[in-house]
C-alpha positions as CSV (number, residue, x, y, z in Angstrom):
1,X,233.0,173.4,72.4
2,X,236.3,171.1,73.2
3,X,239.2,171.1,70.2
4,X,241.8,167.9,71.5
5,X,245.2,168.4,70.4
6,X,248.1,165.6,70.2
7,X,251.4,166.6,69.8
8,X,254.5,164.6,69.1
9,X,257.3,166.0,71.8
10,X,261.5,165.3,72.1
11,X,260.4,165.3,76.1
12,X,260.3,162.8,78.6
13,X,256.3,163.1,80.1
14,X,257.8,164.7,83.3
15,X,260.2,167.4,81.4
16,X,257.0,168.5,79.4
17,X,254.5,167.9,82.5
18,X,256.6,170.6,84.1
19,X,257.3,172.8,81.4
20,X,253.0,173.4,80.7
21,X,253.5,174.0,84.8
22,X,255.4,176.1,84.3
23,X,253.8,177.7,81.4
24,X,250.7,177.8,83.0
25,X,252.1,179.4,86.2
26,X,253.7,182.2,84.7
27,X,250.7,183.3,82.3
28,X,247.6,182.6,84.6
29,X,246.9,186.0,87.3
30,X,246.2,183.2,90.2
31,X,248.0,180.4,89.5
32,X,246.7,179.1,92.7
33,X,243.6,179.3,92.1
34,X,243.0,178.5,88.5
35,X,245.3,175.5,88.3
36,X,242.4,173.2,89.3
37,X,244.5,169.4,88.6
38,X,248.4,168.5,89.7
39,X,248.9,165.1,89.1
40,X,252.4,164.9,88.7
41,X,252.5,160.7,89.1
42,X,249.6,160.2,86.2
43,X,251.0,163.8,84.2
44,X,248.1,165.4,84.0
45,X,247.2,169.1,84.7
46,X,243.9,170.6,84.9
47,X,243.8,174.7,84.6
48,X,241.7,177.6,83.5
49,X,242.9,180.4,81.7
50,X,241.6,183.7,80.2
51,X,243.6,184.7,76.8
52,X,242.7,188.2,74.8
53,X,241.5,186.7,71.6
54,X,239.3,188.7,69.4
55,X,237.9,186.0,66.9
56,X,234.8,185.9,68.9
57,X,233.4,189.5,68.1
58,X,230.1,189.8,67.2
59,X,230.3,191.0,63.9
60,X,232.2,193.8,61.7
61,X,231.4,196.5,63.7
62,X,232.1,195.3,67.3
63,X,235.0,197.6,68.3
64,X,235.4,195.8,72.2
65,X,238.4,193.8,73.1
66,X,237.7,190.0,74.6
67,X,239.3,187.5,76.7
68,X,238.1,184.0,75.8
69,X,238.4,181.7,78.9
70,X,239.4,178.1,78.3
71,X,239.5,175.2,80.5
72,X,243.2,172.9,79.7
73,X,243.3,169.2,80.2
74,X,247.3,168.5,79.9
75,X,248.3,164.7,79.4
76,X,252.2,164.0,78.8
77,X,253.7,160.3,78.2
78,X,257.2,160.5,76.8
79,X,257.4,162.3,73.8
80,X,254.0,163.2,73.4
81,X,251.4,165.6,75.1
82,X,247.6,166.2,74.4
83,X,245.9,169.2,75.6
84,X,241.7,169.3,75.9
85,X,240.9,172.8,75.4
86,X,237.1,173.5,76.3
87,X,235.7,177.1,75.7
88,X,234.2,177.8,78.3
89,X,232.8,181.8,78.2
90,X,234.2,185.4,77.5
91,X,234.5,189.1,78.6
92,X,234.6,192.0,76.6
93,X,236.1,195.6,77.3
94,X,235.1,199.2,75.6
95,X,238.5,200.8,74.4
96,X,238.3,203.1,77.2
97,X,238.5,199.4,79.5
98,X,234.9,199.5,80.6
99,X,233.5,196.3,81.3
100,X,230.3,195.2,78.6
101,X,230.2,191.7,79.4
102,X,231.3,188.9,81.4
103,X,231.6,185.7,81.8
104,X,228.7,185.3,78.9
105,X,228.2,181.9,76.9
106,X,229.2,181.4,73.8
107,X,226.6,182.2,71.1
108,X,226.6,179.9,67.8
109,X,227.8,182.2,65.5
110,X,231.1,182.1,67.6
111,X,232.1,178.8,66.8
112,X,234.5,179.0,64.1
113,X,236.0,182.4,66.1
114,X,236.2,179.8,69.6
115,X,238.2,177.5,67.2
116,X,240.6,180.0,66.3
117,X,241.5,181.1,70.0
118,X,241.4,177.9,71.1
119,X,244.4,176.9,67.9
120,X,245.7,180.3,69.5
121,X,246.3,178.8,73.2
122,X,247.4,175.9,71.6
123,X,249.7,177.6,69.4
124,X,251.3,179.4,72.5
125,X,251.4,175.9,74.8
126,X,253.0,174.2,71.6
127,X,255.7,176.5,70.8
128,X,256.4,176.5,75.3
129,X,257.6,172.5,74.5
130,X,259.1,173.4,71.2
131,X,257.5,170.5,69.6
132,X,255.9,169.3,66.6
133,X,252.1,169.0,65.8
134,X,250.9,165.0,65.9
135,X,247.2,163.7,65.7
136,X,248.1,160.3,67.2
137,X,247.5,160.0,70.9
């Protein structure tokens, strides 16, 4: 599943190009690595990135804790930025920290939970650029 988000921005495409950068770098465990796109001419970033977000659980009872793993498509022109966010699998830990799964697909009746962690990342990316939620690209 891929949720596109256009937000209206006070930044020039450059300022906010390098504040998701930034962003990006300080949250992600290998920046190096999972930072797959730098295109500072055209301002766009590609990245994947794992964020602990429990609205994927699979059902009442499921006590684990999961990291949903995204894949981020940043585009910045002057005061606007869109970000592509594509679910792309998750892990889950026991309490204890034990590893049940990883890396598994998404399963249908985790839609509406993918949704919510993806509005989550967003969310987090948004209030990095202190800007204002806009639908027009």
């Amino acid at each position: 599943m891929s949720y596109v988000y256009v937000e209206k921005t006070s930044l020039s495409a450059e300022n906010a190009y390098n504040m998701t950068l930034g962003y990006l770098a300080k949250n992600l465990q290998n920046s190096n690595r999972a930072i797959q796109l730098k295109d500072p001419k055209r301002k766009k970033l590609i990245s994947q990135i794992g964020i602990e977000c429990n609205d994927v659980k699979n059902g009442m009872l499921d006590i684990a804790t999961y990291t949903t793993y995204f894949t981020i498509e940043a585009d910045f022109k002057n005061n606007k930025a869109r970000f592509s966010i594509s679910g792309d699998s998750y892990s889950s830990k026991n309490i204890d920290g034990s590893l049940i799964t990883v890396n598994t697909p998404f399963k249908s009746h985790q839609k509406e939970g993918l949704k919510k962690c993806a509005d989550k990342l967003k969310s987090e990316m948004v209030a990095n650029l202190s800007i204002k939620s806009n639908n027009n690209w």
